[in-house]
C-alpha positions in Angstrom: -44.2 -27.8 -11.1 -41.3 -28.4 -8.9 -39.4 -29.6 -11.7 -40.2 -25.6 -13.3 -39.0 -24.2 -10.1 -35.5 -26.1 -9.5 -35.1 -25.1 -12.9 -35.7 -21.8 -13.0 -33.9 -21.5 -9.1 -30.3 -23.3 -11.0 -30.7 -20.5 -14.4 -31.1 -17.6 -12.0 -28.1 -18.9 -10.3 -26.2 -19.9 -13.4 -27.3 -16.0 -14.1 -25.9 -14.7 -11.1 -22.5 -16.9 -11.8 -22.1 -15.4 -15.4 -22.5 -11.9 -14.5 -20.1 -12.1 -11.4 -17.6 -13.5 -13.6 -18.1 -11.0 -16.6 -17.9 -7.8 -14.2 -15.5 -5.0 -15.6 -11.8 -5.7 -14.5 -10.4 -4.1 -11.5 -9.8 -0.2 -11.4 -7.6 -0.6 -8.2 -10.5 0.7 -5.9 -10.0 -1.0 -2.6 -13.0 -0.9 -0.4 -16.2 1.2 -1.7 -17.3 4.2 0.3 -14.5 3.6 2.8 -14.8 5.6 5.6 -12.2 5.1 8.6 -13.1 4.0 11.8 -10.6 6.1 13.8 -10.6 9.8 11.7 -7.8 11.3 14.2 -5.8 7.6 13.4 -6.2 8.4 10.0 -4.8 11.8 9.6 -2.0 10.6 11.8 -1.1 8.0 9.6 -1.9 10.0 6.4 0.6 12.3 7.8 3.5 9.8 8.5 2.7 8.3 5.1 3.8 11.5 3.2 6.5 12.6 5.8 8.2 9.3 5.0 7.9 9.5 1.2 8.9 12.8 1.4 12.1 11.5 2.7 12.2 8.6 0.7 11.6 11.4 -2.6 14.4 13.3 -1.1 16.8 11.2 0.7 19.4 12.4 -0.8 18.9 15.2 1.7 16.8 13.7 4.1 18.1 10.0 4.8 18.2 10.6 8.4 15.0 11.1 8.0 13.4 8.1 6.2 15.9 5.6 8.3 14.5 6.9 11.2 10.8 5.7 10.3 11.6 1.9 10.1 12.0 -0.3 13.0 15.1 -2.1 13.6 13.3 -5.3 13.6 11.4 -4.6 9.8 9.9 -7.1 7.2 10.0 -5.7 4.0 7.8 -8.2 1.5 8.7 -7.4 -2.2 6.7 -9.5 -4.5 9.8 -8.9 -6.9 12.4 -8.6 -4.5 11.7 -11.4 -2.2 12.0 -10.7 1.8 14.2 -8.3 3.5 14.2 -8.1 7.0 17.8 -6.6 7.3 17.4 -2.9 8.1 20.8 -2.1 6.9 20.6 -3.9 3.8 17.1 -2.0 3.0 19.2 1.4 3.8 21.9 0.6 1.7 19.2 -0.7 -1.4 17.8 2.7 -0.9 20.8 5.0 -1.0 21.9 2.8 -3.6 18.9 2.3 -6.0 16.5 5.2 -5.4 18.2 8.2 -3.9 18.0 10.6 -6.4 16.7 8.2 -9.1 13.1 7.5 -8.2 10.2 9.2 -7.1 7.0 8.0 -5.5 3.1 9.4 -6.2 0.4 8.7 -3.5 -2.9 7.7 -5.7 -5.2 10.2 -4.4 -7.7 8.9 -1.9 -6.7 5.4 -2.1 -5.4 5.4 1.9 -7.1 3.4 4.0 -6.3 3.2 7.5 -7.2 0.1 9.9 -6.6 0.5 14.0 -4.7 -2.3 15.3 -5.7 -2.7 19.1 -2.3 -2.7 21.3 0.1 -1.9 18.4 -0.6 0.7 15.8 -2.4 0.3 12.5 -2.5 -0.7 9.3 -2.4 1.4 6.0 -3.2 0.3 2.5 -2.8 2.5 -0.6 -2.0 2.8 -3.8 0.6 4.2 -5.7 2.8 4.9 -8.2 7.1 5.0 -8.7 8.6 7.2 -11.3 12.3 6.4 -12.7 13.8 9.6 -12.6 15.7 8.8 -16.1 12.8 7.8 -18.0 10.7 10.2 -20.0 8.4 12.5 -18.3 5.6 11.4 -19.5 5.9 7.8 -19.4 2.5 6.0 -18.5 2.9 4.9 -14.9 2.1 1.5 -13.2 0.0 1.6 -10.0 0.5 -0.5 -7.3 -0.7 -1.6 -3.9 0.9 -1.8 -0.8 0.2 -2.4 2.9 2.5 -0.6 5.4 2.2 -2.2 9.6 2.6 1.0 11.4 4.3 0.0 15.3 3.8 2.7 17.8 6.4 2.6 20.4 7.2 5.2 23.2 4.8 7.5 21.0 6.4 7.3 17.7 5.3 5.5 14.9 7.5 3.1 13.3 7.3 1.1 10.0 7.3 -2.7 11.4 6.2 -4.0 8.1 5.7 -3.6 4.8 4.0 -5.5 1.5 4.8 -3.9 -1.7 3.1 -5.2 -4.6 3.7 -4.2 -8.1 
């Protein structure tokens, strides 16, 4: 009998183990039912988030703007580009490589926003980056990114950010 059991207790887990491990692949939904812990945090950042790619989408006319938002001592983590932590140097990438040339789309409802006691919070999102030059209608690649959001005197600063494509 105990021999029936243990055997029947290793195919339910052998079970289990198959059907974790034949689930459908990811369709970029980070955390089920999310619901934030701060709301007012939330909007804040949700705000900030699409002031800042509003610049970035427009900085041929508002690069004052989107300079403003990073801190001078940023970490920019591009899983293609490598790290940048040169403020300048992610300026000049910017006027140089996207001004006018690429947009960014929020995915809808994929902003999550995570207080960070003593410092700020942290945002993570998907979205997408349109090449300007490309056809309209080109299918577009989502990606995730993270974004470490500093407040400092009352402002809120972009300390960090992970960018994942």
């Amino acid at each position: 009998m105990k021999k029936i059991i243990s055997f029947l207790a290793l195919i339910t887990v052998m079970i289990s183990f198959i059907s974790c491990r034949t689930s459908k692949p990811n369709d970029f939904q980070l955390t089920k039912n999310y619901t934030p812990d701060n709301p007012e945090l939330y909007k804040t950042i949700v705000k900030q988030d699409s002031t800042f790619f509003d610049a970035y989408n427009n900085c041929d006319t508002k690069f004052e703007t989107y300079a403003d938002f990073y801190s001078d001592d940023i970490e920019f983590y591009h899983d293609q580009g490598g790290l940048s932590n040169s403020k300048k140097d992610i300026l000049e990438g910017t006027k140089k490589n996207i001004c006018g040339k690429v947009t960014r789309t929020l995915i809808p409802g994929s902003i999550e926003v995570y207080p960070i006691k003593d410092y700020g919070a942290i945002e993570i999102g998907l979205h997408s980056f349109s090449n300007n030059t490309n056809p309209p209608n080109e299918p577009k690649k989502i990606s995730r990114f993270t974004i470490f959001w500093k407040k400092v005197n009352d402002q809120w600063k972009i300390a960090k950010v992970i960018s994942l494509h």
